[in-house]
C-alpha positions, 0 to 999 in steps of 0.5 A, spaced: 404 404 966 411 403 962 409 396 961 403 399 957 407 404 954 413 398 952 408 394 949 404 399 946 411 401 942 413 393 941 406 392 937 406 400 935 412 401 931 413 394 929 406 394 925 408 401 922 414 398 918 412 398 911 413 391 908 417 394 902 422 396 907 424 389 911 421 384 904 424 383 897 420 386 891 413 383 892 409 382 886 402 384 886 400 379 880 403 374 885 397 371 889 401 370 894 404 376 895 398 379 893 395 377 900 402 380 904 401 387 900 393 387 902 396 385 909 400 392 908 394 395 905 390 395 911 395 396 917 396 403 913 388 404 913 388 401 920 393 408 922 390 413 918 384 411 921 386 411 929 386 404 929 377 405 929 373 398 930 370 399 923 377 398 920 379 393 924 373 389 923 376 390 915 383 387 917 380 381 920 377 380 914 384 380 910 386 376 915 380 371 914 381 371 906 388 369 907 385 363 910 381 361 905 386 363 900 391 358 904 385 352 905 384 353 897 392 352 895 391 344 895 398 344 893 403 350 895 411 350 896 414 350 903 416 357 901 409 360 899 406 356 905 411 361 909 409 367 904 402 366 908 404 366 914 407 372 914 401 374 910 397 371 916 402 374 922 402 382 918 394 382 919 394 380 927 399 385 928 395 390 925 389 388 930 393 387 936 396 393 935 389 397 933 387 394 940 391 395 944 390 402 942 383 403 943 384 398 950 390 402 952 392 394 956 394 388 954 386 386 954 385 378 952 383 381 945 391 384 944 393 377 946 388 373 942 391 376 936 397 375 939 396 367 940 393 367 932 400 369 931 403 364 935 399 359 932 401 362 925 409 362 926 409 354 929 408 352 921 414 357 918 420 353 916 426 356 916 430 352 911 425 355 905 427 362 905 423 366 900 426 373 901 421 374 908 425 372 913 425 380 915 418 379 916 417 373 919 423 376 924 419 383 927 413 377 928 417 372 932 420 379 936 413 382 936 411 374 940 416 374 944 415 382 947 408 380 947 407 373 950 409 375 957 406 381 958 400 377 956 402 371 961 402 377 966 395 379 965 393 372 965 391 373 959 395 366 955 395 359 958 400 356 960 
């Protein structure tokens, strides 16, 4: 049971962490900024809201129009790559928190979450700083807490 209540803190409190806090000034007419604040936007709405399925299906579709958002940029700077992994990587923390939550175990959804940030934070390059690096941090550190227990339950290949 304290594993669960560690992990649960680990996903918990570090999705609850308001962008603004860890980031530079983030520019809404800056489409790729825009993508971090709707990330933070639904992670609010996901803890107003109980972390119910309804609002979470919402996070993963701000998750997926980032996607197709970076899959529509034929050209973007290592930096602005970097702004939407961050994008990417807030939007599957918010759906692994919110699942471990209704779960109450580190379940193969929490860690499918896990992995997508994971999968995300292998193209961040560091040597492009763009004033994320908080951010990209409390991701790395939400992995590495993460990945073990997800080990542990059998729930991440190895």
């Amino acid at each position: 049971m304290s594993a669960l209540l560690v992990a649960a803190a680990m996903l918990g409190l570090s999705g609850v962490a308001p962008v603004t806090a860890s980031a530079r000034d983030l520019l809404p007419s800056n489409l790729f900024d825009a993508r971090i604040i709707a990330a933070n936007r639904c992670n609010t709405a996901a803890k107003q809201g109980g972390f119910a399925s309804m609002v979470l299906d919402q996070c993963r579709a701000v998750y997926d129009e980032t996607v197709r958002f970076e899959r529509s940029v034929p050209e973007m700077t290592a930096a602005q790559r970097n702004t939407l992994i961050v994008a990417k990587g807030l939007s599957m923390m918010t759906l692994a928190g919110g699942y471990l939550n209704l779960d109450g175990v580190m379940s193969a959804r929490v860690c499918q979450a896990v992995m997508t940030i994971d999968q995300a934070l292998s193209g961040y390059d560091p040597s492009a700083p763009n004033g994320l690096e908080k951010l990209h941090q409390m991701l790395a550190n939400t992995r590495d807490g993460a990945v073990p227990k997800c080990r542990k339950g059998g729930h991440w290949p190895d």
